[in-house]
VOSE-314846 format. One record per residue (C-alpha): z, x, y. Coordinates in Angstrom, 3 decimals, always signed. Layout:
// residues N
- Z | X | Y;
...
END
This chain:
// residues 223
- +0.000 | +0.000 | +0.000;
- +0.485 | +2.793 | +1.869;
- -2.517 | +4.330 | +2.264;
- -4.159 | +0.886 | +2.410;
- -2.361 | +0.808 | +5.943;
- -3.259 | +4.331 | +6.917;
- -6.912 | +3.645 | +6.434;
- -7.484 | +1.075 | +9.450;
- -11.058 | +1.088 | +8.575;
- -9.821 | -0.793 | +5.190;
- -7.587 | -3.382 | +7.208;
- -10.558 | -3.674 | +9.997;
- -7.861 | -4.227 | +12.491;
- -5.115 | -0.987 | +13.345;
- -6.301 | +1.508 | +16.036;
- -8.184 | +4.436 | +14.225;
- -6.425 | +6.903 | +13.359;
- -2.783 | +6.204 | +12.314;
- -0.684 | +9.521 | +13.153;
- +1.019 | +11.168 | +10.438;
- +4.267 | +10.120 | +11.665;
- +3.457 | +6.401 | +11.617;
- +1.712 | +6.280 | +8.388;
- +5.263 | +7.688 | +6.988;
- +6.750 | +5.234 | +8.656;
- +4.593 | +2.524 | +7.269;
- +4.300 | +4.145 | +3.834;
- +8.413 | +3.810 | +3.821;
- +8.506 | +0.539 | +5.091;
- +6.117 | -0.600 | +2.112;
- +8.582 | +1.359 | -0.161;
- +11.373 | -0.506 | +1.210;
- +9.187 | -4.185 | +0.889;
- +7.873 | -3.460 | -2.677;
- +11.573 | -2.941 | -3.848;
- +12.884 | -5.498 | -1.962;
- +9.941 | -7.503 | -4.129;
- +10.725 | -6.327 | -7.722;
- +14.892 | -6.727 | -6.860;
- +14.673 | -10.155 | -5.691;
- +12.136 | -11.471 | -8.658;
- +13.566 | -9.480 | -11.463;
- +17.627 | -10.261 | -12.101;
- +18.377 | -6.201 | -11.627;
- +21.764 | -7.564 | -9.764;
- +23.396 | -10.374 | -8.593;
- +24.066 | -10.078 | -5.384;
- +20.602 | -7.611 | -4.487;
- +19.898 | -9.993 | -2.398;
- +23.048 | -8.947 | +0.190;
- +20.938 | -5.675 | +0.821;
- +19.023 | -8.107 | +3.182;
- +21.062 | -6.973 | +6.453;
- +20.554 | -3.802 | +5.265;
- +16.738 | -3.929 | +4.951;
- +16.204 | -5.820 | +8.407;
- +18.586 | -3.423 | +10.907;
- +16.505 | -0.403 | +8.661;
- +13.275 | -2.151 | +9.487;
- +14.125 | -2.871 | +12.743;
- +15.711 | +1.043 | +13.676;
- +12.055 | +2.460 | +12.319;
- +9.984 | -0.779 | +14.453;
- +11.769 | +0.298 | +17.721;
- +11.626 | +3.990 | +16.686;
- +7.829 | +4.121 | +17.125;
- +8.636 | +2.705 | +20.935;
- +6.299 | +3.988 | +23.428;
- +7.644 | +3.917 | +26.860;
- +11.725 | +2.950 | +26.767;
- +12.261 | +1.785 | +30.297;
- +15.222 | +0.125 | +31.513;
- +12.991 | -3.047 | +31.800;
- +12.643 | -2.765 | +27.982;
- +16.205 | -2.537 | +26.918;
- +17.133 | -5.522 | +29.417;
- +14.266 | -7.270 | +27.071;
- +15.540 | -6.538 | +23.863;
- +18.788 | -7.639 | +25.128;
- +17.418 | -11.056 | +26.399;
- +15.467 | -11.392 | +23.202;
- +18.846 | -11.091 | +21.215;
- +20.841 | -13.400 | +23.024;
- +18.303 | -15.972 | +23.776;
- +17.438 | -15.666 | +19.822;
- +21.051 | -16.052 | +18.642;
- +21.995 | -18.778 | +21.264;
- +19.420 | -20.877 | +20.198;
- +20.481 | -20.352 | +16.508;
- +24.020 | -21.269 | +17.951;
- +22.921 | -24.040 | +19.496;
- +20.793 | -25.217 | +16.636;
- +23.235 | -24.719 | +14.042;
- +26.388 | -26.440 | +16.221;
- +24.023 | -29.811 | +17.464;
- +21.005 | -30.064 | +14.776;
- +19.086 | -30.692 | +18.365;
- +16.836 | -27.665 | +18.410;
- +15.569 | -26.968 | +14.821;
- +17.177 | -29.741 | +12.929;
- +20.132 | -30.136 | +10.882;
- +21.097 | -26.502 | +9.022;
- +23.864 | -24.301 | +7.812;
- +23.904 | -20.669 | +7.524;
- +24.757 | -19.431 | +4.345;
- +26.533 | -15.770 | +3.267;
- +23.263 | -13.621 | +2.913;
- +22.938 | -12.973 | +6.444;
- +26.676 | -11.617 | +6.347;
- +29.193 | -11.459 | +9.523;
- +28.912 | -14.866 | +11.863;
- +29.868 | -15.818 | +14.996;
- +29.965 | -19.870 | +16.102;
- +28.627 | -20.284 | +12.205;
- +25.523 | -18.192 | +13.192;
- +24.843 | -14.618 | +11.649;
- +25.197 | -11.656 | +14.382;
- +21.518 | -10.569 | +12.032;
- +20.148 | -13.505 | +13.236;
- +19.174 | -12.280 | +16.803;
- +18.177 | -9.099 | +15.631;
- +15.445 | -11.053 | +13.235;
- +14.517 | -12.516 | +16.169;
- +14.077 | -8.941 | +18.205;
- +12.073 | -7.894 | +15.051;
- +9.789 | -10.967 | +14.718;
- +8.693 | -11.123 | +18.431;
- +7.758 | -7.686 | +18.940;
- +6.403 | -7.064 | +15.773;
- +4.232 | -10.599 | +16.022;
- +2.697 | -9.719 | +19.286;
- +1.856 | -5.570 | +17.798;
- -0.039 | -7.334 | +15.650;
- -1.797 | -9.882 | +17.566;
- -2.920 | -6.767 | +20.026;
- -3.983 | -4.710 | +16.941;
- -6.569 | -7.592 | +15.553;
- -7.224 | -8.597 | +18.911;
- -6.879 | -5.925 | +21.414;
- -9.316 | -7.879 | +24.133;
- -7.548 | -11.286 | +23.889;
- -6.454 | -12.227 | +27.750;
- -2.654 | -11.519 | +27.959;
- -1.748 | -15.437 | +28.122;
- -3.938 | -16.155 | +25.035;
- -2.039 | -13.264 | +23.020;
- +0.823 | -14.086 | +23.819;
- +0.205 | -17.907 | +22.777;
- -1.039 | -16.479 | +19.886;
- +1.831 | -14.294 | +19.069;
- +4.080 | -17.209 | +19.382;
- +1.708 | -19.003 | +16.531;
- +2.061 | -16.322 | +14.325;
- +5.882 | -16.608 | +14.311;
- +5.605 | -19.884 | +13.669;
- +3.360 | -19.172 | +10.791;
- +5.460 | -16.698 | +9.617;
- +8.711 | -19.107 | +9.534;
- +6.243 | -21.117 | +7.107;
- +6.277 | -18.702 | +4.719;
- +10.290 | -17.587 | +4.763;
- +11.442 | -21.116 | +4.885;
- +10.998 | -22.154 | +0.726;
- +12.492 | -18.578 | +0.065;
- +15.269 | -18.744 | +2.358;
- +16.649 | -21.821 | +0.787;
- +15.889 | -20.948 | -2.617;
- +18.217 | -17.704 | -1.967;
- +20.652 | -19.078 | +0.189;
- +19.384 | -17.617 | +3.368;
- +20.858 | -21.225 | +5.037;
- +20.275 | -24.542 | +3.573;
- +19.242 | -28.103 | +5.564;
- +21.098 | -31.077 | +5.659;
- +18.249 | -33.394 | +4.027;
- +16.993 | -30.880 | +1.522;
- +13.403 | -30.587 | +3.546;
- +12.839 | -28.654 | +6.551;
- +11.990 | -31.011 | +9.124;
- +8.608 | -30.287 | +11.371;
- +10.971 | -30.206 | +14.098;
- +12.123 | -26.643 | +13.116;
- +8.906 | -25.287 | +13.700;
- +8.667 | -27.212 | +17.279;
- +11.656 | -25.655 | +18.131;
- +10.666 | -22.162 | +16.712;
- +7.310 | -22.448 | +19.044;
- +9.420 | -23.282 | +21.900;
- +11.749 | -20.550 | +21.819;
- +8.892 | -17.876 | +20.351;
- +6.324 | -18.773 | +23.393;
- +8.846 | -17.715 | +26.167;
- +9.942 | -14.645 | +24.580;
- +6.352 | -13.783 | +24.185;
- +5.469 | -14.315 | +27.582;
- +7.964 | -12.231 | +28.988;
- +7.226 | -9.536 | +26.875;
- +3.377 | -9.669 | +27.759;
- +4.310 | -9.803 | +31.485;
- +7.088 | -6.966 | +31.193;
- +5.990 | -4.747 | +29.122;
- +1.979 | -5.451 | +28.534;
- +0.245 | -5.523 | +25.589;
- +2.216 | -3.745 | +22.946;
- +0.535 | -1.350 | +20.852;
- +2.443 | +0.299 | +17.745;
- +0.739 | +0.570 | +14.115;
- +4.059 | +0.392 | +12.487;
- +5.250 | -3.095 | +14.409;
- +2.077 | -4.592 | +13.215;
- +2.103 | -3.083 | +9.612;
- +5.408 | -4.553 | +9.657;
- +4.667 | -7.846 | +10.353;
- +1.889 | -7.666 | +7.641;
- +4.458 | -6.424 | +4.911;
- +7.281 | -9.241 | +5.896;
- +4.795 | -12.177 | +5.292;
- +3.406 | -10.358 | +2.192;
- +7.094 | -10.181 | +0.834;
- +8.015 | -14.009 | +1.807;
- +4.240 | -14.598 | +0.335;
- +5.142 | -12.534 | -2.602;
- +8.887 | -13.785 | -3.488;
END
């Protein structure tokens, strides 16, 4: 997998050529992924799937790692990208109003107001690596139209985690079906934060955010 992300002319999409230190990066990320893949479907261990805050602040750490230009206006970002992420978690999880009715179960570990800490972080991860790989497939896109775009591919990508997450005990929902309202309020939460990053920071460019998008819906896909 690897080397099927190192060679952008396979993937028709990453800027040609990946450096050597981002197609490590990307070569340990799919490591990471394809174990993550064979510990969750084969019963190695019980409680494998606890490694989960483990493999997103790792993921994250290598994402932000391949950062281009940190500027004070990107730090205040990432900070408003946390708290706006885990405050609308908060509020979903205490009212039902935003996403629906859900509960948080132990996976995510350590929880504040019934909401993992993890939880904004996810939401750090999925933003920025979302709109790396919007720019990578489309690097012409107008910014407004990316970052729409961006916001759709979160969306998309919540598709794909939801069956998993409740068959593993990620969080569970009152009715036992995840209402269409979760992915309204998903889109309205995503498109801001997308937005803000376009008009802070620009269109971001990293190989390894965007690779990393790619692996997290082929694991969800996968599992």
């Amino acid at each position: 997998m690897a080397s099927l992300f190192r060679n952008s002319s396979m993937l028709g999409f990453l800027p040609a050529p990946v450096q050597q230190p981002e197609g490590m990066a990307i070569a340990v990320l799919s490591i990471l992924y394809a174990v993550g893949v064979v510990g969750v479907l084969l019963p190695i261990h019980p409680d494998f799937i606890f490694l989960t805050p483990l493999n997103l602040l790792v993921s994250v750490s290598v994402m932000l790692g391949f950062h281009q230009r940190w500027t004070s206006r990107f730090v205040a970002y990432l900070g408003i990208c946390f708290v706006v992420g885990f405050g609308a978690e908060v509020y979903g999880v205490q009212t039902g109003r935003l996403f629906g009715a859900y509960t948080y179960g132990e996976v995510l570990g350590f929880k504040v107001l019934e909401t993992p800490l993890l939880i904004g972080v996810n939401w750090v991860l999925v933003t920025y690596s979302a709109a790396a790989a919007v720019w990578a497939v489309f690097p012409k896109l107008p910014r407004l139209a990316g970052s729409a775009l961006a916001a759709v591919s979160m969306v998309l990508l919540d598709v794909l985690i939801e069956p998993d997450a409740i068959q593993y005990g990620f969080w569970t929902w009152d009715n036992g079906n995840v209402p269409m309202q979760n992915y309204l309020g998903w889109f309205l939460i995503a498109l801001p934060l997308q937005l803000l990053l376009g008009a802070w920071i620009g269109r971001v460019k990293s190989n390894v955010a965007a690779a990393l998008f790619i692996l997290q819906g082929l694991f969800f896909a996968l599992i």
